[in-house]
N, C-alpha and C positions, 0 to 999 in steps of 0.2 A: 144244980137243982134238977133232978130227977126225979118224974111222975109215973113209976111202973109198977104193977102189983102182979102178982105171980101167982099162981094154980098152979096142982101139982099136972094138970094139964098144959096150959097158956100162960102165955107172956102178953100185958098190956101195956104197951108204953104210950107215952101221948111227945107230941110235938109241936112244935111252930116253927108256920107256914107264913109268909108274908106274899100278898099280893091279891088274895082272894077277896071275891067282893060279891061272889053271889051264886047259886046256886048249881050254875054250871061249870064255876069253878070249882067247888064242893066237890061235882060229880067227876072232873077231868083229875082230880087231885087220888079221890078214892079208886080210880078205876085204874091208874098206874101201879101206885101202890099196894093192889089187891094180888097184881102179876108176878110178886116176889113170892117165891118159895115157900109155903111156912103160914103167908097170912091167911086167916078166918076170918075178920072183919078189918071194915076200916069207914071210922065215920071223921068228915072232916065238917068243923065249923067254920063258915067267912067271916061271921060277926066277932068270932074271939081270934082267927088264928090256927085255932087247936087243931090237931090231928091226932085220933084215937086210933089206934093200930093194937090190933089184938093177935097173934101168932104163937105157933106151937114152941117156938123157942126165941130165945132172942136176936135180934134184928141186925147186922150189922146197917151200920149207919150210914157207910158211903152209899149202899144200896138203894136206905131210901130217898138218900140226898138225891140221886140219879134219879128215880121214878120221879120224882117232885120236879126236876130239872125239866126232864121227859113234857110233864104237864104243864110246863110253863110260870112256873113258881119257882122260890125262893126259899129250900128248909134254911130254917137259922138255928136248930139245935132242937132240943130237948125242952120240954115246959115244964 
C-alpha cells in the first residue's frame, strides 16, 4: 500500500513513523529527513504517524529509514 503522487516536477510520498508523540518530534523527524538529497518538503504528523515527504525524484528508502533512525524513531514502511 503506497501513498505517492507524482508532478512532472515532484515526488510525494508519505510514510509511517512510530514513536512520535509531539511536536518536537515532528520537528526532529522533519529536520533529518529534510538533509537527504532531493527533499523540498517534509511535514510530519504525531497524532497519525504520517510523514509527508515531498522531493525532486524518488526516495530511496533505506535513506530515509537512516534519517528517521538518525531522529530517534522508528520508519515502519510506506502508508
Amino acid at each position: 500500500m503506497t501513498a505517492q503522487t507524482d508532478t512532472p516536477e515532484t515526488v510525494t510520498a508519505v510514510y509511517k513513523v512510530s514513536g512520535m508523540s509531539c511536536g518536537h518530534c515532528e520537528g526532529s523527524v522533519s529536520s533529518e529527513i529534510s538533509e537527504i538529497a532531493g527533499v523540498t518538503s517534509v511535514k510530519a504528523v504525531a497524532s497519525t504517524g504520517e510523514v509527508t515527504v515531498v522531493s525532486q525524484a524518488p526516495l530511496d528508502e533505506a535513506a530515509v529509514r537512516v534519517a528517521v533512525d538518525e531522529a530517534g524513531f522508528e520508519l515502519v514502511g510506506r502508508a
